[in-house]
CHARMM internal coordinates of N, CA and C (Angstrom, degrees):
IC EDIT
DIST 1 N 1 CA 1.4523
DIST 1 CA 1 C 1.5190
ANGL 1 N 1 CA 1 C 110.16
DIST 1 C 2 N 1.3331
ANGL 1 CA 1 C 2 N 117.54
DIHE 1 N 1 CA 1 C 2 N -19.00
DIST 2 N 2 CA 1.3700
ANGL 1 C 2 N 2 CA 103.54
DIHE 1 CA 1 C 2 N 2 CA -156.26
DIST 2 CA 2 C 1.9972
ANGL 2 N 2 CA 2 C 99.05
DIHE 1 C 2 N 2 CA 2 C -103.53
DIST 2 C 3 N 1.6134
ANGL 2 CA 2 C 3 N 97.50
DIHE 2 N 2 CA 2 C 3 N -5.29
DIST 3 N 3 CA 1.4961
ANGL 2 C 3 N 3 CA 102.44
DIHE 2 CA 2 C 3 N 3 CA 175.14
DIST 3 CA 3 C 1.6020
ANGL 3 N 3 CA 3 C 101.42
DIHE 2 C 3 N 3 CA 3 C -90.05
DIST 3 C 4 N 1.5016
ANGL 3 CA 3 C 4 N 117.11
DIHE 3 N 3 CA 3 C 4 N -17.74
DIST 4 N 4 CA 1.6151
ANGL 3 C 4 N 4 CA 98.69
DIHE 3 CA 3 C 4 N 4 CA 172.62
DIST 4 CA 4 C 1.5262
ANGL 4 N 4 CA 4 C 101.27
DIHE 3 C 4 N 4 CA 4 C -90.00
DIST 4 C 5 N 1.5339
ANGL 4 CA 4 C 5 N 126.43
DIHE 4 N 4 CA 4 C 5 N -26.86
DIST 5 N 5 CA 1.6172
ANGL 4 C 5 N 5 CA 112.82
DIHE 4 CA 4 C 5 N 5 CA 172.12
DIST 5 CA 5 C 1.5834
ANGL 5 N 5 CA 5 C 122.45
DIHE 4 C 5 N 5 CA 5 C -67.54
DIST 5 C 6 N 1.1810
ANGL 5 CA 5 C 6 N 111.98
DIHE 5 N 5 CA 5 C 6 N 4.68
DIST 6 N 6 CA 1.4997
ANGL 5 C 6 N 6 CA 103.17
DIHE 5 CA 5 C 6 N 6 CA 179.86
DIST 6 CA 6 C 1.6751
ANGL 6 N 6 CA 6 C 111.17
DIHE 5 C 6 N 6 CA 6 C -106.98
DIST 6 C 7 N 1.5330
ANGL 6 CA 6 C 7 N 116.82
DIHE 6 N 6 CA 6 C 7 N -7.58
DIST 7 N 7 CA 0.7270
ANGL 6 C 7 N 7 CA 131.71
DIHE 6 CA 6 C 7 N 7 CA 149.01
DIST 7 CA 7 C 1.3142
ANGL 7 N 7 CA 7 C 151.68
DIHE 6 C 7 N 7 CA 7 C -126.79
DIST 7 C 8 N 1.7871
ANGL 7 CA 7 C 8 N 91.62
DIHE 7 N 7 CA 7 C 8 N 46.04
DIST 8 N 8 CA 2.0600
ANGL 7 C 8 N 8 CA 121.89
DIHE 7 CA 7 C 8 N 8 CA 161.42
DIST 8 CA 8 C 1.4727
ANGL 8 N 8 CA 8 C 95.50
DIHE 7 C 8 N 8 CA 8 C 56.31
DIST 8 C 9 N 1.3778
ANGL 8 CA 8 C 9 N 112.98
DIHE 8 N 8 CA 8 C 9 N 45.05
DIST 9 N 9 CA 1.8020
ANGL 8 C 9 N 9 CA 105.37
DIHE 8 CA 8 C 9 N 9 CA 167.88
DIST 9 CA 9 C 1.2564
ANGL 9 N 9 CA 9 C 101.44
DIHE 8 C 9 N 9 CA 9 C -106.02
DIST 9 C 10 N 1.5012
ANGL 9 CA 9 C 10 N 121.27
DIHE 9 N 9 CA 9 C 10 N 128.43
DIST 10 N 10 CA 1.4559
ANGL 9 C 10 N 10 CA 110.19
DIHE 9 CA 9 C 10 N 10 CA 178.88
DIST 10 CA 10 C 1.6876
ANGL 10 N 10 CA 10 C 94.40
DIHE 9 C 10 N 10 CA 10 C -88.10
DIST 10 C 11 N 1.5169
ANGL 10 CA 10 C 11 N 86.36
DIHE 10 N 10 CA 10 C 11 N 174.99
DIST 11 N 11 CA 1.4435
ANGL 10 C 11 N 11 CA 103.52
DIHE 10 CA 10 C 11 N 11 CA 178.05
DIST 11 CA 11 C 1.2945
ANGL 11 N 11 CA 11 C 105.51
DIHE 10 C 11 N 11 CA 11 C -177.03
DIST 11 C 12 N 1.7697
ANGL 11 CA 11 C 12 N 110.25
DIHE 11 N 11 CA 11 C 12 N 167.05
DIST 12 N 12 CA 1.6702
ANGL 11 C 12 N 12 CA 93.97
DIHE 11 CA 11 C 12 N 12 CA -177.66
DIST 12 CA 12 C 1.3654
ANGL 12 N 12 CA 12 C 109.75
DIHE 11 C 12 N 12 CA 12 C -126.31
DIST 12 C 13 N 1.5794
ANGL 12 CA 12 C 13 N 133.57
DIHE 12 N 12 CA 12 C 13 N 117.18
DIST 13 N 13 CA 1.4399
ANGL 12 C 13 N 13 CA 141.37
DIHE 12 CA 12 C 13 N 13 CA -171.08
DIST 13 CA 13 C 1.4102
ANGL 13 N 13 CA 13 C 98.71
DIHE 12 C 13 N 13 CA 13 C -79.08
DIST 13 C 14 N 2.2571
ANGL 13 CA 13 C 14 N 111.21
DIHE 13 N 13 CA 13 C 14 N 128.26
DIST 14 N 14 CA 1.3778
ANGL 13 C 14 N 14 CA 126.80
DIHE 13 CA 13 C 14 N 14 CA 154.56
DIST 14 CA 14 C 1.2817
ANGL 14 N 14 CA 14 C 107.05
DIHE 13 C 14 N 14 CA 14 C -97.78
DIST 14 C 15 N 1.0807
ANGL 14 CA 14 C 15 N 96.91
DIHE 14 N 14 CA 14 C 15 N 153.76
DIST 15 N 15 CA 1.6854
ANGL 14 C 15 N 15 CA 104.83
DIHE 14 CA 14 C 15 N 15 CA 165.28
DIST 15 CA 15 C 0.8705
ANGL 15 N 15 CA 15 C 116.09
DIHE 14 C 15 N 15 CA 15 C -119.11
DIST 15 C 16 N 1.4959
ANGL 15 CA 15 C 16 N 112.36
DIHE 15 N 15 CA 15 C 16 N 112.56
DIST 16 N 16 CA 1.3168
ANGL 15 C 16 N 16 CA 132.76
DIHE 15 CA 15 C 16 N 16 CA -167.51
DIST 16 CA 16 C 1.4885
ANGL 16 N 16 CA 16 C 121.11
DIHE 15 C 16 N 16 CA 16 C -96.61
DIST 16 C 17 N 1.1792
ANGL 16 CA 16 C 17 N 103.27
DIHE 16 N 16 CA 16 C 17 N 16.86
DIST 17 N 17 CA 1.1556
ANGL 16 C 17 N 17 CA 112.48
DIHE 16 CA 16 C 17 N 17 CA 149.24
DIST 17 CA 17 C 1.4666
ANGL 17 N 17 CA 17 C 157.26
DIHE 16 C 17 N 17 CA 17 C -97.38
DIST 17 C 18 N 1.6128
ANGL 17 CA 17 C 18 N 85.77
DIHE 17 N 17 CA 17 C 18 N -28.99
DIST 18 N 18 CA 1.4916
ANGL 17 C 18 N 18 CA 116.16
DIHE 17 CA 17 C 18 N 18 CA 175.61
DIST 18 CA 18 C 1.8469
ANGL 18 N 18 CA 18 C 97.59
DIHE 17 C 18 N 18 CA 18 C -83.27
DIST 18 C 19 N 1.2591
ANGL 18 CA 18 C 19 N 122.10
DIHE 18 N 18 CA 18 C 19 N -29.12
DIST 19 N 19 CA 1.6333
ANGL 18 C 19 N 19 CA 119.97
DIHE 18 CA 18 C 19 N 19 CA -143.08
DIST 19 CA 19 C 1.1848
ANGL 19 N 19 CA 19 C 91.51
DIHE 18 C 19 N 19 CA 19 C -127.66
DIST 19 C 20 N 1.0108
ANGL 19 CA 19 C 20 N 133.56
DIHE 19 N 19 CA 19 C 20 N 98.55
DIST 20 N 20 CA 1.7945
ANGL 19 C 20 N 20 CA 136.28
DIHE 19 CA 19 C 20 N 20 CA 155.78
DIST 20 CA 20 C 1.2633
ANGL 20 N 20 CA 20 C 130.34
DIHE 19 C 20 N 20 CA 20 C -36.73
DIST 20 C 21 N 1.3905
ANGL 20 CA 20 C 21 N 108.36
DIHE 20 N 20 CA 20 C 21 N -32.30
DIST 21 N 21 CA 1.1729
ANGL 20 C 21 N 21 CA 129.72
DIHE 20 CA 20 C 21 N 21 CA 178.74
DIST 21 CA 21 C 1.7112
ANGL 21 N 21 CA 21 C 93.50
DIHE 20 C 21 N 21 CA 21 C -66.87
DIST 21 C 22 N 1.4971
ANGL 21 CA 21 C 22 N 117.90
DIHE 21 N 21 CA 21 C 22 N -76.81
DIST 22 N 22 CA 1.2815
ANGL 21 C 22 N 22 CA 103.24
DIHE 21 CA 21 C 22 N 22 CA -174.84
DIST 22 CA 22 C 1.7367
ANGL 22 N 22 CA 22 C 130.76
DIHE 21 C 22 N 22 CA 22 C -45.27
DIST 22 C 23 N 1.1882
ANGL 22 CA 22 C 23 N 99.84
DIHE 22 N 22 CA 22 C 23 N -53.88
DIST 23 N 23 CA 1.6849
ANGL 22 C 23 N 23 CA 120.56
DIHE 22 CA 22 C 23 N 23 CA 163.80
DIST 23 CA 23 C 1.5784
ANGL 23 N 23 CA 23 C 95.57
DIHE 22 C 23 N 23 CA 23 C -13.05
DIST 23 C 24 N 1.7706
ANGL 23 CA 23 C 24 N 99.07
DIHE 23 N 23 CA 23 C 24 N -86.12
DIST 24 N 24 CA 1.5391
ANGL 23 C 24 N 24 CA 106.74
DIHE 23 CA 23 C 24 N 24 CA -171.04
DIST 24 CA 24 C 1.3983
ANGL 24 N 24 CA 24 C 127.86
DIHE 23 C 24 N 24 CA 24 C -62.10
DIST 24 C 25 N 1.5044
ANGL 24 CA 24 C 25 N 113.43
DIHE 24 N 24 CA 24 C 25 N -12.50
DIST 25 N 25 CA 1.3520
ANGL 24 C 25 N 25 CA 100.76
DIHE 24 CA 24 C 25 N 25 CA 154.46
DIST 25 CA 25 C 2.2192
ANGL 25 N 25 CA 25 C 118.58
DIHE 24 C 25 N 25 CA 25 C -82.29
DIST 25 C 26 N 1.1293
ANGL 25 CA 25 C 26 N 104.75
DIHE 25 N 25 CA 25 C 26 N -26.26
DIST 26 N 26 CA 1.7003
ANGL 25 C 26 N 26 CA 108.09
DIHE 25 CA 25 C 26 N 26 CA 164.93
DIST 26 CA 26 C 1.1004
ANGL 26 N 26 CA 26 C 114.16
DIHE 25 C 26 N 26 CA 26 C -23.45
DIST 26 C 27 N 1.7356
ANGL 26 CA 26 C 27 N 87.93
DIHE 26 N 26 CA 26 C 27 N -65.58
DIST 27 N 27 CA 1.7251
ANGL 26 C 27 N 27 CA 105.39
DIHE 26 CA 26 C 27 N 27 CA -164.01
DIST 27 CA 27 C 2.1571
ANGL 27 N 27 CA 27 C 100.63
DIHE 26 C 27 N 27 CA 27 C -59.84
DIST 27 C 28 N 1.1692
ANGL 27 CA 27 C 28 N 81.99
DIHE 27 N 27 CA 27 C 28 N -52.97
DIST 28 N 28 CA 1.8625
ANGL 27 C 28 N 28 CA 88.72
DIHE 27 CA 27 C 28 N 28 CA -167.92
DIST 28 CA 28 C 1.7438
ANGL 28 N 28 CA 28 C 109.28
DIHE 27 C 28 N 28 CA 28 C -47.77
DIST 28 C 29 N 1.2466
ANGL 28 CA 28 C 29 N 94.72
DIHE 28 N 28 CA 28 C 29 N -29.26
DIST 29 N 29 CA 1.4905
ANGL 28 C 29 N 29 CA 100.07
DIHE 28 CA 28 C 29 N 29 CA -173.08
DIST 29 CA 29 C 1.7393
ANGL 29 N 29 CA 29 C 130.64
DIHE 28 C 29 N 29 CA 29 C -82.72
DIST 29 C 30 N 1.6124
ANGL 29 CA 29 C 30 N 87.09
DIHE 29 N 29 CA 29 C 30 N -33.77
DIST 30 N 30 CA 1.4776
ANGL 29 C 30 N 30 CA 107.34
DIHE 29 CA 29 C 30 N 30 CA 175.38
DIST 30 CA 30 C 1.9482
ANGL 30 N 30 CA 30 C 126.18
DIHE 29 C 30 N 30 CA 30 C -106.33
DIST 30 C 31 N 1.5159
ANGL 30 CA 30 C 31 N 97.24
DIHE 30 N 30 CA 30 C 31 N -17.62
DIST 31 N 31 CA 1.2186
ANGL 30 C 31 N 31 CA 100.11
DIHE 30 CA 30 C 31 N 31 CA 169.72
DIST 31 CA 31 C 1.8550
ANGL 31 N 31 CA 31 C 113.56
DIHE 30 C 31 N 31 CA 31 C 94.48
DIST 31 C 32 N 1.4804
ANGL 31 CA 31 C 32 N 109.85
DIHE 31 N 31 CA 31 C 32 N 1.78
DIST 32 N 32 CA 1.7043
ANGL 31 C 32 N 32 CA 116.73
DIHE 31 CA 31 C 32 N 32 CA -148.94
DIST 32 CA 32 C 1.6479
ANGL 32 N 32 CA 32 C 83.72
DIHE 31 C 32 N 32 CA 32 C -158.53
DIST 32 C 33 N 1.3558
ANGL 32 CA 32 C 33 N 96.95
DIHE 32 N 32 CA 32 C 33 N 164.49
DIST 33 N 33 CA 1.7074
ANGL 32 C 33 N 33 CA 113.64
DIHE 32 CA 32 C 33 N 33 CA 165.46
DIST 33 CA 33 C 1.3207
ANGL 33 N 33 CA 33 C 116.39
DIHE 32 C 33 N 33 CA 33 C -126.87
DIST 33 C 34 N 1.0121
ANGL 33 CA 33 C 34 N 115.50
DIHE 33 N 33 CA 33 C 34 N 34.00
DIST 34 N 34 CA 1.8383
ANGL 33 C 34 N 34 CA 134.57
DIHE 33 CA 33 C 34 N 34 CA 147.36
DIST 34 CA 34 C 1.5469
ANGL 34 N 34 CA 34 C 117.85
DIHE 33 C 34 N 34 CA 34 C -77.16
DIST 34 C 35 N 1.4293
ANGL 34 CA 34 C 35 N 112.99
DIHE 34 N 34 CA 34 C 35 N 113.21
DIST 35 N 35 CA 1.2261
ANGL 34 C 35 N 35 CA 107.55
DIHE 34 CA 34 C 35 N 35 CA 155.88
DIST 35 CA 35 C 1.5462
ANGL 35 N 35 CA 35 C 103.55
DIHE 34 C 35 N 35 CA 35 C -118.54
DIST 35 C 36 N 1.8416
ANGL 35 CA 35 C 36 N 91.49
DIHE 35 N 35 CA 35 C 36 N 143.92
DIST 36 N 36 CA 1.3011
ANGL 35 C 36 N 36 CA 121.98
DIHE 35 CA 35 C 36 N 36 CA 71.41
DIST 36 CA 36 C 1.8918
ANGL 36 N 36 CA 36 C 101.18
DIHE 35 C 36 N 36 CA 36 C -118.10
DIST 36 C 37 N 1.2126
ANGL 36 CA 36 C 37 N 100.31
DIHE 36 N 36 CA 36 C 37 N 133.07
DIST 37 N 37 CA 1.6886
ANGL 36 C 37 N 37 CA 96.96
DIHE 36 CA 36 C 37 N 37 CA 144.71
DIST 37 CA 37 C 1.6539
ANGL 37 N 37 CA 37 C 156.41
DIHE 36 C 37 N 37 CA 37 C -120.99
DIST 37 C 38 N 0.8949
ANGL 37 CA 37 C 38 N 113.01
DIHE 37 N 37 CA 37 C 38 N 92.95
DIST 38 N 38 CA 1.9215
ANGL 37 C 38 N 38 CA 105.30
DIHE 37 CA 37 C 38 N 38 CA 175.56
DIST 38 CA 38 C 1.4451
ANGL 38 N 38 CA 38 C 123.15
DIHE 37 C 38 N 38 CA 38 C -43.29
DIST 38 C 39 N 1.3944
ANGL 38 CA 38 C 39 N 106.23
DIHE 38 N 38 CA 38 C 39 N 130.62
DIST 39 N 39 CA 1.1879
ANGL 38 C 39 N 39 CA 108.62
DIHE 38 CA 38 C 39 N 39 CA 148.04
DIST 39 CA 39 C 1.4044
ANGL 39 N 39 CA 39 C 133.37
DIHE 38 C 39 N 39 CA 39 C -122.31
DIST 39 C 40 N 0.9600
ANGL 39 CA 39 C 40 N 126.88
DIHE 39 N 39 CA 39 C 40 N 103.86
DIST 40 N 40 CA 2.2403
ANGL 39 C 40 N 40 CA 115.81
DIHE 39 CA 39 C 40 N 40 CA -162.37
DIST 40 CA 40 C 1.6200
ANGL 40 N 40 CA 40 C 84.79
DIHE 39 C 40 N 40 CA 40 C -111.44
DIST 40 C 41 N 0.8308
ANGL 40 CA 40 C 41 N 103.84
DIHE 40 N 40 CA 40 C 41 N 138.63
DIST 41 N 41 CA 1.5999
ANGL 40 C 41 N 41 CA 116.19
DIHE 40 CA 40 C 41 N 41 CA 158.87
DIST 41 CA 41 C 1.5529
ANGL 41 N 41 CA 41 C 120.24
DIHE 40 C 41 N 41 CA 41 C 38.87
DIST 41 C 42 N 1.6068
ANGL 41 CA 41 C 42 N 101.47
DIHE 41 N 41 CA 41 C 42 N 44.08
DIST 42 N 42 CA 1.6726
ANGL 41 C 42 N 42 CA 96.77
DIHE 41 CA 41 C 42 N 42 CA -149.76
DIST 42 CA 42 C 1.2082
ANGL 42 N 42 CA 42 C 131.66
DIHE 41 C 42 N 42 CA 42 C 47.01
DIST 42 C 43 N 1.2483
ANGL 42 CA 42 C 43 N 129.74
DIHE 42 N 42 CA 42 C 43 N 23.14
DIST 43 N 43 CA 1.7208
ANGL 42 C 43 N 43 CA 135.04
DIHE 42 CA 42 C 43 N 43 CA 168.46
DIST 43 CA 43 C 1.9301
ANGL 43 N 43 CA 43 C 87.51
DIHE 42 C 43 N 43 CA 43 C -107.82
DIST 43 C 44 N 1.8300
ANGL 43 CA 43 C 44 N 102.01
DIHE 43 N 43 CA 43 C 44 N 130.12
DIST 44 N 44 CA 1.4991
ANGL 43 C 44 N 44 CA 110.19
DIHE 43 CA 43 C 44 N 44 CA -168.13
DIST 44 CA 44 C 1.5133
ANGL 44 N 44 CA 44 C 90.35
DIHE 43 C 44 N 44 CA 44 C -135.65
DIST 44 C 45 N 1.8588
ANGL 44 CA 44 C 45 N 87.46
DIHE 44 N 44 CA 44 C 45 N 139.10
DIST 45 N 45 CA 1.4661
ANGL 44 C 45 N 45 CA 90.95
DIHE 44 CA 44 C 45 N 45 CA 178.84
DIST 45 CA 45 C 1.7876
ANGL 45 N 45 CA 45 C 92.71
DIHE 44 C 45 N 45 CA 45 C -127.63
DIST 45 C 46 N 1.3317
ANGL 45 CA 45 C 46 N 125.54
DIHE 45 N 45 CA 45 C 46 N 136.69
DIST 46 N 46 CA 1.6307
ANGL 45 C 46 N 46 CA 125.77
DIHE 45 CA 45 C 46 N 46 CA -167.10
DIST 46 CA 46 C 2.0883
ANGL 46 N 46 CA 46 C 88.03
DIHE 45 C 46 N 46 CA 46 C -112.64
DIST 46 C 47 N 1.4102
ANGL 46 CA 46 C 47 N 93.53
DIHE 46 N 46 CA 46 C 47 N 159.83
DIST 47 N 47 CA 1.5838
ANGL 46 C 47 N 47 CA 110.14
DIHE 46 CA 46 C 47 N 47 CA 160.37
DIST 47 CA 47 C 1.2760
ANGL 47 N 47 CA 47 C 109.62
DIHE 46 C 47 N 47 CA 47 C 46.78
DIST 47 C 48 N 1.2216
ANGL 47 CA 47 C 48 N 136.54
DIHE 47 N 47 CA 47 C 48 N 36.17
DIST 48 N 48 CA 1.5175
ANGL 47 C 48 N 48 CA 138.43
DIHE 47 CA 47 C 48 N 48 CA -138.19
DIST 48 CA 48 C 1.8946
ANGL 48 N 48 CA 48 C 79.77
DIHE 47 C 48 N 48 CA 48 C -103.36
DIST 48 C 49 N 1.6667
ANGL 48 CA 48 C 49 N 100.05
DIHE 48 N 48 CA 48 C 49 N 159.72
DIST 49 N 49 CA 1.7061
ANGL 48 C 49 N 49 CA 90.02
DIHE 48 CA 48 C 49 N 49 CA 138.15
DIST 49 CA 49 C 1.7743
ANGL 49 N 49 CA 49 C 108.83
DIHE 48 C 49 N 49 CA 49 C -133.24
DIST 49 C 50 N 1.0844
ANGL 49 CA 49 C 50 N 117.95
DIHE 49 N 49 CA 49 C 50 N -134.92
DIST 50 N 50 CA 1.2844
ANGL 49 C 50 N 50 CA 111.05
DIHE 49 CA 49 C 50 N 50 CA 176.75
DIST 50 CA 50 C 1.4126
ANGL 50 N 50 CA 50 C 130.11
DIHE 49 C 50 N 50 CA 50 C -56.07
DIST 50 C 51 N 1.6027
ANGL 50 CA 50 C 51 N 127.27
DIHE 50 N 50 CA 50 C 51 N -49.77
DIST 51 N 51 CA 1.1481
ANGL 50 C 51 N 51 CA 143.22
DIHE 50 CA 50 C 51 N 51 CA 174.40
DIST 51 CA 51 C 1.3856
ANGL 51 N 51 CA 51 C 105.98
DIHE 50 C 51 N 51 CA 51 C -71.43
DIST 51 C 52 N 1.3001
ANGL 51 CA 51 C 52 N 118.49
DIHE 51 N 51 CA 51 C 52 N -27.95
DIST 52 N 52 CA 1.7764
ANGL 51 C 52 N 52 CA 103.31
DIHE 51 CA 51 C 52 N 52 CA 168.21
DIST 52 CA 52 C 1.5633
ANGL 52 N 52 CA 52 C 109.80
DIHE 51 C 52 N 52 CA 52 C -63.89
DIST 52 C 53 N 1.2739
ANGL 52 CA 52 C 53 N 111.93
DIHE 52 N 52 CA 52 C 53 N -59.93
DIST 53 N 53 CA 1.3464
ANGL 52 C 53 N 53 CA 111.88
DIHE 52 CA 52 C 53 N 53 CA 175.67
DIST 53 CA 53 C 1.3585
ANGL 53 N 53 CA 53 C 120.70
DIHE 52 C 53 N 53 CA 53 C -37.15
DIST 53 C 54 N 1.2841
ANGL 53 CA 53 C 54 N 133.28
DIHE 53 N 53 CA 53 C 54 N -66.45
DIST 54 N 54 CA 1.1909
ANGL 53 C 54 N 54 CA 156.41
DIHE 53 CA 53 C 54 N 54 CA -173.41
DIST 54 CA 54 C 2.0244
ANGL 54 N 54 CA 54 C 100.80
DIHE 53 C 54 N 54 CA 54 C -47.69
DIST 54 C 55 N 0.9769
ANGL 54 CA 54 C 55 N 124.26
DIHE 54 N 54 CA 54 C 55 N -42.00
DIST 55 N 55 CA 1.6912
ANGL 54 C 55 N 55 CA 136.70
DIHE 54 CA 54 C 55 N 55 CA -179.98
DIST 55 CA 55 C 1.8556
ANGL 55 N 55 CA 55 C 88.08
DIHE 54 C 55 N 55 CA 55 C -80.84
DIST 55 C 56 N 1.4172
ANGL 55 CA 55 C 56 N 125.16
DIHE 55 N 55 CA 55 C 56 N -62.12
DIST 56 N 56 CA 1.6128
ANGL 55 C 56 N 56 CA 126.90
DIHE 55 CA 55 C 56 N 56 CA -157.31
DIST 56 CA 56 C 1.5380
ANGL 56 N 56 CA 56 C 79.94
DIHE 55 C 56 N 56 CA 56 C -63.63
DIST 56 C 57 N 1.7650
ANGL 56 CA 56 C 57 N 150.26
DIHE 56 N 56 CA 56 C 57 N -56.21
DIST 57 N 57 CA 1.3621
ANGL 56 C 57 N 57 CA 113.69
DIHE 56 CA 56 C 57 N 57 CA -127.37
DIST 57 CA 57 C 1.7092
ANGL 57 N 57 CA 57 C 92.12
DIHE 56 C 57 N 57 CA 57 C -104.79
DIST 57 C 58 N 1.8836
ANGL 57 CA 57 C 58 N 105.17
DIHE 57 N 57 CA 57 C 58 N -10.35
DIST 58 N 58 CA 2.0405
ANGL 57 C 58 N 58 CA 84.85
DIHE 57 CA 57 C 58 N 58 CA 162.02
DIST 58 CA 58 C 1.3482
ANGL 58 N 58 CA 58 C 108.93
DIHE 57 C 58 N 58 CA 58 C -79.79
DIST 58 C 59 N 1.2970
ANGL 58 CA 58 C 59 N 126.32
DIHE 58 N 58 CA 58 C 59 N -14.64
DIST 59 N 59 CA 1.4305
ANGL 58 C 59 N 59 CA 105.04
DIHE 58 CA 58 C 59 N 59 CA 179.01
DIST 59 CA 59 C 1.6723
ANGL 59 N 59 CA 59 C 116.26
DIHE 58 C 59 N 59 CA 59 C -64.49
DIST 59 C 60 N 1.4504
ANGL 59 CA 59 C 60 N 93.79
DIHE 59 N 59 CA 59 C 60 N -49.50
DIST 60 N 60 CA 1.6915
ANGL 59 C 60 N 60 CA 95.15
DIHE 59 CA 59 C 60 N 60 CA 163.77
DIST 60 CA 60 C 1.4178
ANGL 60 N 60 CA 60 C 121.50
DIHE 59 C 60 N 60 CA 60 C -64.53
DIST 60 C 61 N 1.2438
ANGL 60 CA 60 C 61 N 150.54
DIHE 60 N 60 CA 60 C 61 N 13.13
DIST 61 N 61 CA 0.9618
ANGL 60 C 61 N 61 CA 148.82
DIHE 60 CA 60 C 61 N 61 CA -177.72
DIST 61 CA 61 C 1.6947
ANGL 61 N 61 CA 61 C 88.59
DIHE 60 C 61 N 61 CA 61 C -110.87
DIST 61 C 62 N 1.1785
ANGL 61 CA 61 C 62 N 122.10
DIHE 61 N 61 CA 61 C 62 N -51.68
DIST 62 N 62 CA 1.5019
ANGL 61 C 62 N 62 CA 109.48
DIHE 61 CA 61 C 62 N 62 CA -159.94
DIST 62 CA 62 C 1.6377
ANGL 62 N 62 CA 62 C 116.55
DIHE 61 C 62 N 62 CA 62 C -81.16
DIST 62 C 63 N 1.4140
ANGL 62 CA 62 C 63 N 107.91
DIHE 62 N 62 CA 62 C 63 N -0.20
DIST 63 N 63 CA 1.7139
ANGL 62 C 63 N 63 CA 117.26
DIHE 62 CA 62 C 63 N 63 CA 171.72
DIST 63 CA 63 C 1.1053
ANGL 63 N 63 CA 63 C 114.19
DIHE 62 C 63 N 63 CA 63 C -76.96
END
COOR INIT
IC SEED 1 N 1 CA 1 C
IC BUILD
């Protein structure tokens, strides 16, 4: 979160821990029960840390 707050990307944090509901969509979405997960535009990135992110959102930037 704090690599999309330093660069003014909103987004909206579940807690998938407290909320089952979110959890089970995680899992549905990413395939794994690791978070962290993205979702942009249906392009999903699971277990990421900073440098994953940072490679996943130029790839989405350059499509």
């Amino acid at each position: 979160m704090g690599w999309l707050d330093e660069r003014g990307i909103q987004y909206e944090s579940l807690d998938v821990i407290a909320d089952q509901e979110a959890y089970d969509e995680m899992v549905e979405l990413s395939g794994q029960t690791y978070a962290p997960v993205i979702d942009v535009d249906g392009e999903v990135l699971a277990d990421f840390g900073p440098d994953e992110l940072a490679k996943f959102w130029e790839k989405l930037k350059s499509t």
